[in-house]
C-alpha positions in Angstrom: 131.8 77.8 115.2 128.9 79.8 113.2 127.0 78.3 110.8 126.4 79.9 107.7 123.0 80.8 108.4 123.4 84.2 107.8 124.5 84.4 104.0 122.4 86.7 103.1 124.1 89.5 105.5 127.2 88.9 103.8 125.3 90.7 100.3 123.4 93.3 102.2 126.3 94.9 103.7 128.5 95.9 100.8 125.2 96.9 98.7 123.5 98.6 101.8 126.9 100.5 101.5 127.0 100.9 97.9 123.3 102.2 97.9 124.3 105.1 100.3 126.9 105.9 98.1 124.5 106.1 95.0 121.9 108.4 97.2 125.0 110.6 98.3 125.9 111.0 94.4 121.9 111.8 93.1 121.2 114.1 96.2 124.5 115.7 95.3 123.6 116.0 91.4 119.8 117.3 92.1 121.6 120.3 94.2 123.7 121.3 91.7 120.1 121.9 89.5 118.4 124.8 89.9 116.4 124.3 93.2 112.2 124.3 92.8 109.5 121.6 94.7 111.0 118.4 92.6 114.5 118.9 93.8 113.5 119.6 96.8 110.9 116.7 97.5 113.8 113.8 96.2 116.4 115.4 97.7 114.6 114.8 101.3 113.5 111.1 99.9 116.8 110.4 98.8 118.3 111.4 102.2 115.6 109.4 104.4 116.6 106.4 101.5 120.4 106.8 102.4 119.2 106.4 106.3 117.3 103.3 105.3 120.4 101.7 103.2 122.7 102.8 106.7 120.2 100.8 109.0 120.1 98.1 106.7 124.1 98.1 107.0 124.4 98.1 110.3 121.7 95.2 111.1 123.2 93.0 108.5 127.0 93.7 110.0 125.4 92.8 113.6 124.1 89.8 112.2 127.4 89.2 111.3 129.1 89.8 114.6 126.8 88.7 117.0 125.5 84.9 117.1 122.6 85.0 119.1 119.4 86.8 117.3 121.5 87.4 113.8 118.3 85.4 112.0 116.3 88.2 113.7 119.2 90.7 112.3 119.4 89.6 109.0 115.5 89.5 108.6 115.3 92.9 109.4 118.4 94.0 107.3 116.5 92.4 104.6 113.5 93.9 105.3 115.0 97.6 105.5 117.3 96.9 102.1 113.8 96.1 100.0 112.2 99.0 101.4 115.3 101.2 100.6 115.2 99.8 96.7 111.3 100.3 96.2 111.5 103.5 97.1 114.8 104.4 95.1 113.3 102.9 92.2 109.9 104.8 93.1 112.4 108.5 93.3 113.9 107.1 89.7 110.6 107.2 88.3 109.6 110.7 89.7 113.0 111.9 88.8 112.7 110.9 85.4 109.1 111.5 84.5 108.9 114.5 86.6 105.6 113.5 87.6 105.3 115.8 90.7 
């Protein structure tokens, strides 16, 4: 029987999955704007951000799944899911300020 070593994978999945969700919904809303360099620059950040929130997913569902190397896994999965939200948080403050 597993041990519950890998908790953590057990958050990361269903907000890895939430948080491509939320970059499907902004990319969707900054191309209904009318389209200039902003738009243009978080709509490809939001997309790469998406791809890091899938890859966190998936390494956090393997962790999961498979019992040998899910600490190795998870780590990552957590790794990937911090890097996703700093840079979401980083495309919220662009977004908002318009700073580029």
């Amino acid at each position: 029987m597993k041990n519950n070593k890998n908790d953590l994978s057990h958050h990361i999945l269903p907000n890895s999955a939430t948080m491509v969700g939320v970059c499907i919904m902004v990319i969707s809303i900054v191309k209904s704007q009318p389209s200039d360099m902003v738009s243009y620059l978080i709509d490809k950040a939001l997309a790469i951000d998406s791809l890091l929130f899938t890859i966190s997913a998936l390494l956090s569902f393997l962790s999961i799944r498979l019992e040998k190397s899910s600490e190795g896994f998870e780590r990552w999965a957590e790794f990937i899911f911090i890097i996703g939200l700093v840079s979401m948080m980083l495309i919220a403050v662009i977004l908002s300020f318009e700073i580029v």
